[in-house]
N, C-alpha and C positions, 0 to 999 in steps of 0.2 A: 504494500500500500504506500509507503513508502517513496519508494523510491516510482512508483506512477506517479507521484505528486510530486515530484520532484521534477521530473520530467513537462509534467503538462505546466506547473506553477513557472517554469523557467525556458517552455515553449524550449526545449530540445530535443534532440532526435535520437538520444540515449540517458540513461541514468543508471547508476550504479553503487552498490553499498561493498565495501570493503571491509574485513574483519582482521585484527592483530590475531597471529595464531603462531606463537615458536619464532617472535621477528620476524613473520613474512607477513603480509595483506594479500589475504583471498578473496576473488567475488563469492560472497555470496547470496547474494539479489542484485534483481537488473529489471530493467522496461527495456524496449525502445530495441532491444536485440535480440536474436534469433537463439534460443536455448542452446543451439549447437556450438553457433560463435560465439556466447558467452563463455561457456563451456572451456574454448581455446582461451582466453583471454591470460594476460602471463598475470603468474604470484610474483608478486615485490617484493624486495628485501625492507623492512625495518628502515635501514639505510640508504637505501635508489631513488639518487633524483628529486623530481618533485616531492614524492612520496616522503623517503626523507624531511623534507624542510616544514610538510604541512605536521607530520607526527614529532619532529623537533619544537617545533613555536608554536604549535598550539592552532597557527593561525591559518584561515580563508587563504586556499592560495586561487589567482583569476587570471588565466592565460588568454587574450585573444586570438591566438595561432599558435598552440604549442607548436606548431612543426616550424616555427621562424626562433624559436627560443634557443641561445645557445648555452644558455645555463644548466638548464636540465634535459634538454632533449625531451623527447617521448616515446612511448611505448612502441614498442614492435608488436605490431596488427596483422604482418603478413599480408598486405595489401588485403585481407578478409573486410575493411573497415577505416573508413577516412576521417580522421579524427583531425578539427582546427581547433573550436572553440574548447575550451577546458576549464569549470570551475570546481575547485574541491573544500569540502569543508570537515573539520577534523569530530570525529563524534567523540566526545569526552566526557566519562563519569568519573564521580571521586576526585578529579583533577588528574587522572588515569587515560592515556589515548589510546581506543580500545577499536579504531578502525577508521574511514572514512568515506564520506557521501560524496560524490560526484556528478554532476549534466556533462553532457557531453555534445559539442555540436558538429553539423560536418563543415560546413562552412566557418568564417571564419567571425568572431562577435566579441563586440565591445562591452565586456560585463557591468553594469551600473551597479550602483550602490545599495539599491536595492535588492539586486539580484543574489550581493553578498548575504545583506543583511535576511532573505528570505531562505537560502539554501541556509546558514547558519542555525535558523528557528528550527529547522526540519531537522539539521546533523543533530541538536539539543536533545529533539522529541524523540532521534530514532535512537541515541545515546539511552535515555531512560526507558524507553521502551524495552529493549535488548539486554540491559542488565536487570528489568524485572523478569523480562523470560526465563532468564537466567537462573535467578531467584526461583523463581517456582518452581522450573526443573529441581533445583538442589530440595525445595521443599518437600515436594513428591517423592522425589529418590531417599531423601530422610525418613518421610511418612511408612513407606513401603514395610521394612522391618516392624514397627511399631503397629501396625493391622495384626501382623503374623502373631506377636503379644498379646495383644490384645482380647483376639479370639482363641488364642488357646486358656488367657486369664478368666474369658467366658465361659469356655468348656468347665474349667476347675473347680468353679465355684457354682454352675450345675449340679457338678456331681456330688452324691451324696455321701462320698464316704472315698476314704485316701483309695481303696480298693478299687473304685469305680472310677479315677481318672485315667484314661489311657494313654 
């Protein structure tokens, strides 16, 4: 949901959520591409490039033409995918950077300031979002043992006599 709103709120022709996982960033959610070629899309190092500078500072990084940039360069698409425009925004919980949101365009676009400040809102929401999922997973997989308890402490105190618990 996410990152569809990311895409339509920013009139791009891609979007993409990125996750910290062992220092690398994996896609894992997209719009705007084809499952197969998301699929190809490369893992980042921690340290690569743009990637690098937006999980170092925390901060929006806004390319008008990544492919004219000679600081960072861009990804290799394997010509599968033409990528100009670039804005990325860093998703941060706890003060923790735990991945990052991106639009993506093919041509090439002058990001305004609001474009910042509106992918920003979204990296926040999809930041909380992703560490409550999180959270409940852990809750769930906690809970899980605790049923198995539970119903045997049911059982015990059914039974009427030390003889009768099985």
């Amino acid at each position: 949901m996410l990152v569809a709103g990311t895409r339509r709120g920013l009139r791009a022709g891609a979007s993409t959520i990125r996750l910290l996982r062992d220092d690398r960033l994996e896609v894992t959610a997209w719009a705007g591409l084809a499952d197969e070629l998301a699929a190809r899309l490369p893992v980042l190092r921690r340290d690569e490039g743009w990637v690098g500078e937006v999980l170092r500072t925390g901060q929006v990084l806004a390319f008008p033409d990544i492919r004219t940039d000679g600081q960072y360069g861009h990804e290799d698409y394997d010509g599968s995918i033409r990528i100009a425009g670039h804005l990325t925004a860093p998703l941060i919980h706890n003060g923790r950077v735990i991945g990052a949101l991106s639009a993506l365009t093919n041509e090439p676009r002058p990001w305004t300031s609001g474009d910042v400040a509106f992918i920003s809102t979204l990296a926040t929401h999809a930041a909380i979002a992703l560490a409550n999922a999180e959270l409940f997973e852990q809750t769930v997989a906690r809970a899980a043992p605790r049923e198995g308890l539970q119903a045997a402490s049911a059982r015990m105190s059914l039974a009427g006599s030390l003889e009768a618990i099985p």
